[in-house]
C-alpha positions in Angstrom: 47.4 202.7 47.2 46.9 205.8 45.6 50.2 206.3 44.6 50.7 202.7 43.3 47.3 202.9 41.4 48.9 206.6 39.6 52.1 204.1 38.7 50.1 201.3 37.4 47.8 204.0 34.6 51.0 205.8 33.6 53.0 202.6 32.9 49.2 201.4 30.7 49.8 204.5 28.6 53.3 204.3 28.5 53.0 200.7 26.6 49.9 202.1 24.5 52.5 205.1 23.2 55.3 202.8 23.0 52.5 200.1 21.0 51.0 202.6 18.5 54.3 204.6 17.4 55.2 201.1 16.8 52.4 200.3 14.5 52.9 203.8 13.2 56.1 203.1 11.9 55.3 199.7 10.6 52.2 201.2 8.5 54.4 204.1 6.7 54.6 203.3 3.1 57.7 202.6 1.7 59.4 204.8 -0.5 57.7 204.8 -4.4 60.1 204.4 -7.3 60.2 206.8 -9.5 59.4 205.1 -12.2 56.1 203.4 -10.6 55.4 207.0 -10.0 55.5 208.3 -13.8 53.6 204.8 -14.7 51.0 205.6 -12.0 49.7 209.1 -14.2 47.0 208.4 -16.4 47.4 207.7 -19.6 51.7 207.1 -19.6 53.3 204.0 -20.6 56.8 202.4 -20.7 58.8 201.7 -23.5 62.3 201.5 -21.8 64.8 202.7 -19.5 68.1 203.7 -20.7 70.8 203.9 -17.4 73.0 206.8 -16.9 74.9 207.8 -14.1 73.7 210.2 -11.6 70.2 210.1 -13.6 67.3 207.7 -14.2 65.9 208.1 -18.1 62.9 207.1 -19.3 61.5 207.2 -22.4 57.5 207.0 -22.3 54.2 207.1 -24.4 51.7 209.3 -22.7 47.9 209.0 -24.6 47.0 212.5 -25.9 43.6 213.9 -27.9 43.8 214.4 -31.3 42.3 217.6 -31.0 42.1 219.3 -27.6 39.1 221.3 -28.1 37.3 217.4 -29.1 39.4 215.2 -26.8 36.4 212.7 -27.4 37.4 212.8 -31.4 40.0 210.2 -31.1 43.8 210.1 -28.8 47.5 209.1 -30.0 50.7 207.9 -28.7 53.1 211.1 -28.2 56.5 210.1 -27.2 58.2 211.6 -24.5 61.5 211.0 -22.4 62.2 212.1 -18.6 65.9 212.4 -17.5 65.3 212.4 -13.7 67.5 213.8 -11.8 65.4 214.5 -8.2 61.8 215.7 -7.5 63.2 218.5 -5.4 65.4 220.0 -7.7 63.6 222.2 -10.8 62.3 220.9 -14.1 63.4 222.1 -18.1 60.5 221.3 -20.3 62.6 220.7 -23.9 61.4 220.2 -27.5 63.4 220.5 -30.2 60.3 221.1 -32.5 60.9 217.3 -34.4 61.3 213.9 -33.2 62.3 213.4 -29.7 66.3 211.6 -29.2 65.4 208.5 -27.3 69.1 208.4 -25.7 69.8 210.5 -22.6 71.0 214.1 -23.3 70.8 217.5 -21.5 70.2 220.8 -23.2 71.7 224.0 -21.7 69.2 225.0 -19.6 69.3 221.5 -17.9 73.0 221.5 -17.4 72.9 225.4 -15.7 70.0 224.7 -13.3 71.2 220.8 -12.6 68.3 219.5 -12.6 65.2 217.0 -14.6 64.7 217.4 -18.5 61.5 216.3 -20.0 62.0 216.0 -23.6 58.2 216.0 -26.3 58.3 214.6 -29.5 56.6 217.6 -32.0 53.0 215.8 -33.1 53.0 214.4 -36.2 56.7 213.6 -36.3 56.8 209.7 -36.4 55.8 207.9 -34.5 53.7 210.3 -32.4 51.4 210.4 -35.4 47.7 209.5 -34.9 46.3 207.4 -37.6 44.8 208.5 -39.8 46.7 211.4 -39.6 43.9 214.6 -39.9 46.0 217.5 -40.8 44.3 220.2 -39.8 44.9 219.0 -36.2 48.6 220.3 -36.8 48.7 223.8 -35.7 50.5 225.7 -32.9 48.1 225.6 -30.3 47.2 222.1 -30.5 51.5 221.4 -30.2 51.5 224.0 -27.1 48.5 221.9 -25.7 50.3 218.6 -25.6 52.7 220.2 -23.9 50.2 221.8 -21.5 48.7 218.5 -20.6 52.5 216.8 -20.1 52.9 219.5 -17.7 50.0 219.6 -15.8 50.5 215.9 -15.6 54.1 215.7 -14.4 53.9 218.9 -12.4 52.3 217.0 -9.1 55.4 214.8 -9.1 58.2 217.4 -10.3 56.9 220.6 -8.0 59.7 222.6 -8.5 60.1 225.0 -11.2 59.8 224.7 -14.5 61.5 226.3 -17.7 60.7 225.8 -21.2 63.9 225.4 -23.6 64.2 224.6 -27.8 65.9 225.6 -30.3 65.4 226.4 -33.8 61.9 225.3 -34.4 61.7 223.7 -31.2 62.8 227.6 -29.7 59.4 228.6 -31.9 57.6 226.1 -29.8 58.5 227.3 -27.0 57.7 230.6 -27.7 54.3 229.8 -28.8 53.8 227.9 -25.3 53.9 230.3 -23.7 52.3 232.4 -25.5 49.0 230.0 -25.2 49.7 229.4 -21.9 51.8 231.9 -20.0 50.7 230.4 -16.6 53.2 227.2 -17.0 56.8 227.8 -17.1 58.5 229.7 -14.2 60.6 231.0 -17.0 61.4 230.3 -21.4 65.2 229.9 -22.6 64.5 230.1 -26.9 67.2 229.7 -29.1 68.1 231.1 -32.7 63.5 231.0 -32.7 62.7 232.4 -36.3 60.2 234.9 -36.3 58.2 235.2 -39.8 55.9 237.6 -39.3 55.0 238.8 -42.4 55.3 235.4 -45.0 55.7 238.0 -48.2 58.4 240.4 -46.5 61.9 238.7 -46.3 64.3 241.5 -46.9 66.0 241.1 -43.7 67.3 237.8 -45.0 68.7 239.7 -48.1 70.2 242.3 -46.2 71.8 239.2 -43.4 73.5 237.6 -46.4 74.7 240.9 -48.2 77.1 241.3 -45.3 77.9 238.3 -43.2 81.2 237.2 -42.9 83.8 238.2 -44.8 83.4 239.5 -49.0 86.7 236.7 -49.5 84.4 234.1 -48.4 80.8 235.3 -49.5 82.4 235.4 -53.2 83.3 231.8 -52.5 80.2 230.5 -51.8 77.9 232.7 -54.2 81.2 231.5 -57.0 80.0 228.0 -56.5 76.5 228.4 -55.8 76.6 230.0 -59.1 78.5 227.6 -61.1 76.3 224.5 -60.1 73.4 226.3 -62.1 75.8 226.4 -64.8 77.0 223.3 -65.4 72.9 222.1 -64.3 73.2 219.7 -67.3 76.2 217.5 -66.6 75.2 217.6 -62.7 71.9 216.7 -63.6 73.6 213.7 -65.2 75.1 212.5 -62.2 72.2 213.5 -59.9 70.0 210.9 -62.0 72.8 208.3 -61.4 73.2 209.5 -57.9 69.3 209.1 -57.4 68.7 205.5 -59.5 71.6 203.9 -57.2 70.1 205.3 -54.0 66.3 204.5 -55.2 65.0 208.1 -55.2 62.2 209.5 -56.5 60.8 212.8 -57.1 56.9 212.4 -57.0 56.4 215.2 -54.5 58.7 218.3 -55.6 57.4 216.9 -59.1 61.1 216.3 -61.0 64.7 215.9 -60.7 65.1 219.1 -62.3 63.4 221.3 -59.5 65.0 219.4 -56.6 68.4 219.9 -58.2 67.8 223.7 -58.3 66.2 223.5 -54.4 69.7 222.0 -53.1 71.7 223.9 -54.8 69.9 227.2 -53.8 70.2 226.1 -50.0 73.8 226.2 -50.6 75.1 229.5 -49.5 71.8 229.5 -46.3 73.3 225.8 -45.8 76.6 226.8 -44.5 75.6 229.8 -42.6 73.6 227.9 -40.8 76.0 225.0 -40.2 79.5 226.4 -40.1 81.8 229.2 -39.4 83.6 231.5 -40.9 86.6 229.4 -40.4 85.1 226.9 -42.8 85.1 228.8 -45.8 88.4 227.4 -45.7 87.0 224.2 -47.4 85.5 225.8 -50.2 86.7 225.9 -53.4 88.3 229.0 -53.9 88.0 229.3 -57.4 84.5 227.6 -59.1 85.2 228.1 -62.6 87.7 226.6 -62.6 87.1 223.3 -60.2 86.6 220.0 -61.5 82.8 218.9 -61.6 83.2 216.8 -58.5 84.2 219.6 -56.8 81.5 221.3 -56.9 79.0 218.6 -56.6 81.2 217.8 -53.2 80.8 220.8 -51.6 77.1 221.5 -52.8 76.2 217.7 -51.7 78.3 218.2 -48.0 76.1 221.3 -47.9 72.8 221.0 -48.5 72.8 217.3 -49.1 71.5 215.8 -52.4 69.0 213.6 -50.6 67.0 216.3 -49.0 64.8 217.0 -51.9 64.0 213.5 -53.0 60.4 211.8 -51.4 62.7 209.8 -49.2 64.5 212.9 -48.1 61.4 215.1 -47.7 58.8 212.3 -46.3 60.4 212.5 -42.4 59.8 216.1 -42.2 56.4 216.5 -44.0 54.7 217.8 -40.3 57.2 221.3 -40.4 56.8 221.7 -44.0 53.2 221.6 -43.4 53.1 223.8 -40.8 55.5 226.2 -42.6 52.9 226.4 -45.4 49.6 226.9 -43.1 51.1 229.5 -39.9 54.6 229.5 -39.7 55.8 231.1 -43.0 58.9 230.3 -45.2 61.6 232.8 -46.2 62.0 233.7 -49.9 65.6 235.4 -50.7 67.4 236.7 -53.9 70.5 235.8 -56.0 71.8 238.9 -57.3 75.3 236.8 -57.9 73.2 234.8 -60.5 72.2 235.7 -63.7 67.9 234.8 -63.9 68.7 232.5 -67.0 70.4 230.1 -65.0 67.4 230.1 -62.1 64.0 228.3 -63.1 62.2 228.1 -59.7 63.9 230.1 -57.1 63.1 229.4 -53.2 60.2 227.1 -53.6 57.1 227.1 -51.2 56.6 224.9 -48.1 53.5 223.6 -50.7 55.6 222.1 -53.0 57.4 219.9 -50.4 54.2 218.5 -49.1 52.2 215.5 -51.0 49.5 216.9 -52.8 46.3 214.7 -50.8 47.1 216.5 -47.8 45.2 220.3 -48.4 47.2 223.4 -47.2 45.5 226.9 -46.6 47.9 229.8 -45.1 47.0 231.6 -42.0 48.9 234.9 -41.9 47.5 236.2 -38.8 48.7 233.0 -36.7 52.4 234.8 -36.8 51.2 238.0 -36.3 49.4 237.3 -33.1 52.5 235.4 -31.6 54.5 238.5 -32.4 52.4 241.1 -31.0 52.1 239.0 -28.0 55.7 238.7 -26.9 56.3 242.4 -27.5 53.9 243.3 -24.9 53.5 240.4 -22.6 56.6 238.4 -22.3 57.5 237.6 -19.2 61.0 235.4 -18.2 61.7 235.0 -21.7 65.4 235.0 -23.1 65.4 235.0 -27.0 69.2 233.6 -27.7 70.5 234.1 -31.8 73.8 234.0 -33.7 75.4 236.6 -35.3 75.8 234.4 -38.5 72.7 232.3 -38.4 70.6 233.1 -41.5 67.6 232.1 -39.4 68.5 235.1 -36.8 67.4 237.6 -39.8 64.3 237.7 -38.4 64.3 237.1 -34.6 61.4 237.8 -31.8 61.8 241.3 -30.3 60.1 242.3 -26.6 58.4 245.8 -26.3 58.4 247.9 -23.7 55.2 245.8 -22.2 57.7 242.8 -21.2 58.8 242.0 -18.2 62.3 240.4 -17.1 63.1 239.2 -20.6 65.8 240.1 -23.2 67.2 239.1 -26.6 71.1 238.6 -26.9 73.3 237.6 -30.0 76.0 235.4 -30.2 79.1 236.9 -32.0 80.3 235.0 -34.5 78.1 231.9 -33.8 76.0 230.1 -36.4 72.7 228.1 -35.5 74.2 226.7 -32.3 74.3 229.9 -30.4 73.7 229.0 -27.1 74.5 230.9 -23.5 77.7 229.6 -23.6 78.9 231.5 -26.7 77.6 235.1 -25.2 79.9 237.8 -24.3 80.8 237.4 -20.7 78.7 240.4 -18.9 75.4 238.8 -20.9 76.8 235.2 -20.0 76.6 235.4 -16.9 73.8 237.8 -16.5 71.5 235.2 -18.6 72.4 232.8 -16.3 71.5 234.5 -13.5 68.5 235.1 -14.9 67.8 231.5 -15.5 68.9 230.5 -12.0 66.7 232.6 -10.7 63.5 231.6 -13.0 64.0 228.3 -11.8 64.5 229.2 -8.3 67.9 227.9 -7.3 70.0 231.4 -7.6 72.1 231.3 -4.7 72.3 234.4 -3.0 75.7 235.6 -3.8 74.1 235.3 -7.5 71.1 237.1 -6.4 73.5 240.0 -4.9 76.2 239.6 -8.0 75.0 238.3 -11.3 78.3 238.4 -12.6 79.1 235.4 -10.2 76.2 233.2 -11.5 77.4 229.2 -13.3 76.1 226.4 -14.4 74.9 224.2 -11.3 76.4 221.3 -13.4 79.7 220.3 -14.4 80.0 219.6 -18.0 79.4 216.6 -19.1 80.6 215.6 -23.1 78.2 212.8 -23.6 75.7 214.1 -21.9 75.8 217.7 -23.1 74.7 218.5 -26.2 76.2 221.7 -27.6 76.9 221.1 -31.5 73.7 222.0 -33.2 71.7 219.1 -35.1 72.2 219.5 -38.9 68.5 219.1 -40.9 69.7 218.9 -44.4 67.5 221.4 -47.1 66.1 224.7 -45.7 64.8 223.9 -42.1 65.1 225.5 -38.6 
């Protein structure tokens, strides 16, 4: 009886067991989508998805303040994109310092540590513009707080590491993130990231464009730099024909006159910045004696005769503003050019921005960023290019940093990237960004002379040629 009564309470809980890992499995959730998971954050909103293979993008609104010290004060719509790849595998956190691309694209960083990309329109930049727009709530740490508050919002779903990436202005960006708040990012990847620090001292740029590339193709450029200024009055002509065909005006820089001189003083900056040394090969080789339209070609291919026109200027009026309040501009000479042919030289960032919207300069805002990465940086990689004007003045780390390094390019223009380093440092930068992101292998760990991209190259995806902004921009 005793036994048969032990037989008949075993095989009870043996049904219970069997009955409530049952109900067990029948309660587990299903699996979230991803994109139910973004939508589910406060504050984020769909515009669309774009497919690609092997990724999901998304490009999103997410609701930020105003002004983060007053989030009360007032919110926006910032525009963002996600190119999800898989919440297990690390995170690169990418502005390029402008508008956001809404198609689906992966910067370096992305491609060496195969994994997500979340991309941040620059405030201000249309549409991520609140309205009214106040001004004075464009500065550097109000940017690196959107993007503090993007990351602390994505970060419970992507848990991984993180790495900040830009370039050019968007390089700056990340630099000053970091700066404002160093706890983030696992690790920052800046490229060709100009560093004004003193607004009134430019004789590095001087000195850069004294000796880049070759003398044959400096005399080249300064030749028909030079010669546009001379013939100003029958260019002129065809610049007011030029501008009456095309509707535009010349309200803001105040005349047709001093945006003429403004492109063609980009000129010579304008293909440093853009080209190689092997392009020199398109420029007319002798200036005084090409035909007009030859030198209105090359000046126009350049520097582009729209830039300096309201249309021209009106996109970019957030970096022109933030050029004339913290970030400085750079102010170079023309020895090659007599001073009766120049009436204006390099013109300030104020003269590019509508006159209702007030600018005051803070000189210590650079200062501070400076002083900061020399003696705190920490996983920071500063990439330039040997021929990029921009690289004149680049970031520097002190003997205070830790784990972070600036490397040049040869030979590369505003697009340096890791690619374009000399092996040893190619492969020791990405090594270092492997392991910042935490998915070094441990042959890499051992031999950083082993370490590649995660990723195979992909040529729609990858973005390598750098994005020409017509006029004097990073």
């Amino acid at each position: 009886m005793r036994k048969a009564l032990r037989w008949l309470l075993a095989l009870v809980v043996l049904i219970g067991t069997v009955s409530t890992a049952g109900a067990a499995t029948a309660a587990e959730p299903k699996a979230v989508d991803i994109k139910d998971r973004l939508l589910s954050i406060p504050g984020m909103s769909l515009i669309e998805e774009k497919p690609y293979t092997g990724y999901r993008f998304f490009v999103l609104n997410y609701t930020q303040p105003v002004d983060h010290r007053h989030p009360s004060k007032g919110t926006f719509q910032q525009r963002i994109t996600v190119l999800h790849k898989d919440v297990n595998r690390p995170t690169v956190f990418y502005t390029g310092g402008y508008n956001v691309s809404t198609n689906p694209s992966r910067r370096e960083p992305t491609q060496i540590v195969d994994g997500n990309q979340v991309s941040m329109e620059y405030r201000y930049f249309t549409p991520s513009r609140p309205a009214p727009a106040d001004w004075s709530k464009l500065d550097i740490w109000q940017a690196a707080s959107d993007q503090h508050r993007i990351f602390k919002a994505l970060k419970p779903l992507y848990s991984e590491n993180w790495i900040s990436t830009g370039g050019s202005k968007g390089g700056m960006t990340a630099t000053y993130y970091e700066r404002f708040y160093p706890r983030d990012m696992d690790g920052v990847v800046a490229y060709v990231a100009p560093n004004d620090v003193v607004n009134r001292e430019d004789s590095a740029y001087d000195r850069f464009f004294a000796r880049v590339g070759t003398e044959e193709c400096r005399d080249k450029l300064n030749g028909v730099q030079r010669e546009a200024l001379v013939r100003r009055a029958p260019l002129e002509e065809k610049y007011a024909a030029y501008a009456a065909e095309n509707g535009y005006t010349f309200d803001t820089i105040g005349s047709l006159d001093r945006a003429y001189e403004a492109v063609v003083l980009d000129y010579v900056w304008g293909f440093w910045q853009y080209s190689t040394l092997a392009d020199c090969a398109d420029i007319p080789a002798d200036a005084k004696n090409a035909t007009d339209e030859a030198i209105w070609d090359s000046v126009d291919t350049i520097s582009g005769f729209s830039a300096y026109t309201d249309q021209g200027l009106e996109r970019y009026t957030p970096y022109y503003y933030q050029a004339g309040t913290q970030l400085g501009a750079p102010t170079i000479h023309f020895p090659h050019i007599e001073k009766k042919y120049i009436r204006y030289g390099y013109q300030p960032p104020r003269n590019f921005v509508p006159r209702s919207i007030p600018m005051k300069f803070e000189p210590w805002a650079m200062r501070d960023v400076d002083t900061w990465v020399r003696h705190n940086a920490r996983h920071m990689l500063f990439v330039y290019g040997e021929n990029d004007p921009w690289g004149a003045e680049p970031f520097r780390v002190g003997h205070g940093a830790r784990d972070s390094y600036v490397m040049t390019a040869p030979g590369m223009n505003h697009g340096a990237n890791v690619a374009g380093l000399v092996d040893g440092q190619k492969a020791f930068a990405t090594a270092r960004i492997l392991d910042w992101a935490g998915v070094a292998s441990a042959k890499v760990q051992e031999n950083p002379s082993a370490a590649k991209p995660l990723a195979a190259f992909d040529a729609r995806l990858d973005k390598r040629d750098v994005e020409r902004e017509p006029a004097l921009r990073p």
